[in-house]
C-alpha positions in Angstrom: 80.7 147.2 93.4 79.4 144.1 92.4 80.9 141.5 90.6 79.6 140.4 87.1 79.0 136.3 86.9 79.7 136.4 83.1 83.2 137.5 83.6 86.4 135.2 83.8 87.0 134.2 87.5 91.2 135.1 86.5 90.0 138.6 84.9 88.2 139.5 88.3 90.2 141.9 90.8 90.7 140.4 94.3 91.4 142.3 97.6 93.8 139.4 98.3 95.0 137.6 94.7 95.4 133.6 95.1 98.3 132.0 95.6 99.8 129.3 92.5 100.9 127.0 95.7 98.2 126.0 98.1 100.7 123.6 99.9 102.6 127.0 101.0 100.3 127.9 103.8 100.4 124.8 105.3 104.0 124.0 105.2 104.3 127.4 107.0 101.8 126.1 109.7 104.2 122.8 109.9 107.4 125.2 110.2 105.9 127.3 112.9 104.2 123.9 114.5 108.2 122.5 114.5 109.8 125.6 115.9 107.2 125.6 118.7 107.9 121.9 119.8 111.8 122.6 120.1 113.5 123.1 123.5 115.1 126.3 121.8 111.3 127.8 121.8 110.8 127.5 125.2 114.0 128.8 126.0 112.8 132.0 124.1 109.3 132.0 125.4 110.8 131.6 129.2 113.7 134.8 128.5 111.2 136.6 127.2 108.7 136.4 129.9 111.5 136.6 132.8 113.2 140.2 130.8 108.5 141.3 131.1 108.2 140.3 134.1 111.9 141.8 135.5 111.9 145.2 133.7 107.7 145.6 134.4 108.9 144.7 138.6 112.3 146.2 138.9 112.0 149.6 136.8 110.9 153.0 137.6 107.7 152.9 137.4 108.0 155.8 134.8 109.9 153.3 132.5 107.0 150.2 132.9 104.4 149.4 130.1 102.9 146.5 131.7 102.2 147.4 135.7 102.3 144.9 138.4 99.5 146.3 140.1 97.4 145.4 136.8 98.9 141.9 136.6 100.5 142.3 134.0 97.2 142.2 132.0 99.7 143.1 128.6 101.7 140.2 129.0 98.7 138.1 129.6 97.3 138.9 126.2 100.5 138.5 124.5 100.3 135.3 125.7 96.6 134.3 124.9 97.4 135.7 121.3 100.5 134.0 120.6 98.1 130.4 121.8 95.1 131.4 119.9 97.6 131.4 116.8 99.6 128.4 117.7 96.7 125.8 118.5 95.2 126.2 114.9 98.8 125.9 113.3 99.9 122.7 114.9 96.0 121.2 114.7 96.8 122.0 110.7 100.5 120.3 111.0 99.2 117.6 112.5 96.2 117.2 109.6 99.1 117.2 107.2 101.0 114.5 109.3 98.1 112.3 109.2 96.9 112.9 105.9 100.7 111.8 104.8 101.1 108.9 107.4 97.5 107.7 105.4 99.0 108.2 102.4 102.2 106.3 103.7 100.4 103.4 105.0 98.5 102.5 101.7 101.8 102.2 99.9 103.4 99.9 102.3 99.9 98.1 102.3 100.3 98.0 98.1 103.9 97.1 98.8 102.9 94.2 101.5 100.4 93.0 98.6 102.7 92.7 96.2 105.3 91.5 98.6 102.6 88.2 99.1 102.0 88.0 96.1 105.6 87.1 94.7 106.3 85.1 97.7 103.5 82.9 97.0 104.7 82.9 93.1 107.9 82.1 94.4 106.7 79.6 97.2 104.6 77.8 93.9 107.8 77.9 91.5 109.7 76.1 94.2 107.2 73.7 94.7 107.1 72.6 90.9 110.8 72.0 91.4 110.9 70.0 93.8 108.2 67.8 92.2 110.6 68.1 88.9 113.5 67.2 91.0 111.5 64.1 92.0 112.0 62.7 88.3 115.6 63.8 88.1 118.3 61.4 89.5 119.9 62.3 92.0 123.4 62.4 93.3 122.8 59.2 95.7 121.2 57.4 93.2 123.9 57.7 90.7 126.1 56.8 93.0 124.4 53.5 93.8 123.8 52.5 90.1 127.8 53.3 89.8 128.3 51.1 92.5 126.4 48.2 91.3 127.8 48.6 88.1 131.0 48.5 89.0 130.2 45.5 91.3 129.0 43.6 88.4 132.4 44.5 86.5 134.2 43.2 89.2 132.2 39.8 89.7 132.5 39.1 85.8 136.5 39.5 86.1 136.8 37.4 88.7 134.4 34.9 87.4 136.4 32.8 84.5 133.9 30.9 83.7 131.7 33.8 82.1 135.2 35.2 80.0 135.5 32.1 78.3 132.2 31.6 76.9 133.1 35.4 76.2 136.1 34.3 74.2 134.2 31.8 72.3 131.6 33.7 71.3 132.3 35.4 67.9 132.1 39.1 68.0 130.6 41.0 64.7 132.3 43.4 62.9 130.5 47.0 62.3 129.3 46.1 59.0 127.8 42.6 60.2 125.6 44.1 62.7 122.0 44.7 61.6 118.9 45.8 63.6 
C-alpha cells in the first residue's frame, strides 16, 4: 500500500507513530551510558558472568545451556550484543555532553564579554573621577589653607601695631556699605 503525497503527513498511519519528545531517546542513551560507567555495573556484569560460567562448569551436564566444550559460545554473544548496544549509546551520550559543554562555553564566552565590557566602563568611570577629584580640594590642602589662616590670625594678635590702625579705622554700618 502506497502512500498518497497529497495527504496530511499527521493523517498518515505509521508502523511506529512519532514521539512529541525527541530529547527522550537520547536522555535514555545518557541513562544507560551513566549506569554502564558505575562500579555498581561492573559488579553486575562480573556476578553475572561468574553464576554462567559456575552453573555452565559445575552442573550436570543435563542442567547446562551454555557447554564448556563449546566455549561458552552463548555467553560470548550475550556479551558481543550487550557491546554492540552500549558503544552506540554512550558515542550518543557523549554527542549530547559535547553538544551541551558547546552550548556552555558560548555563554560563559557572552558572559566573559560582557564581564569586559563593564570592567572597562567601570575602569573609564573611575578614571574620570580621579581626574574630577584633581579639581576638588582635598583633605591636606584644607588643612594647609587652615593652617595658614590660622597663622595669619595669630601673627595679627600678636602684632599691636596692625590693631591699632584697626581701632582707628572707622568701621561702616550695614546701611553705609555700598558696592
Amino acid at each position: 500500500m502506497s502512500e498518497r503525497l497529497d495527504t496530511p503527513l499527521r493523517n498518515r498511519r505509521r508502523l511506529f507513530p512519532r514521539r512529541r519528545n525527541k530529547d527522550s531517546f537520547g536522555k535514555f542513551a545518557e541513562g544507560i551510558a551513566r549506569f554502564i560507567g558505575t562500579p555498581r555495573f561492573l559488579l553486575y556484569m562480573t556476578v553475572f558472568c561468574g553464576v554462567w560460567l559456575g552453573w555452565n562448569t559445575l552442573a550436570p551436564p543435563s542442567l547446562q545451556f551454555d557447554a564448556r566444550a563449546l566455549n561458552f559460545t552463548l555467553l560470548t554473544l550475550m556479551l558481543s550484543l550487550q557491546a554492540s548496544y552500549s558503544a552506540p549509546l554512550i558515542l550518543l551520550a557523549q554527542d549530547r555532553q559535547t553538544d551541551r559543554d558547546r552550548v556552555t562555553a558560548e555563554q560563559d564566552r557572552q558572559r566573559a564579554e560582557r564581564n569586559l565590557a563593564d570592567t572597562e566602563f567601570l575602569a573609564r568611570e573611575i578614571a574620570a573621577l580621579r581626574l574630577a577629584v584633581n579639581d576638588v580640594a582635598t583633605r591636606d590642602f584644607l588643612r594647609s589653607e587652615l593652617r595658614s589662616l590660622l597663622e595669619e590670625i595669630q601673627a595679627e594678635r600678636e602684632d599691636p601695631s596692625d590693631q591699632d590702625v584697626a581701632r582707628d579705622t572707622p568701621r561702616k554700618s550695614e546701611g553705609d556699605r555700598r558696592p
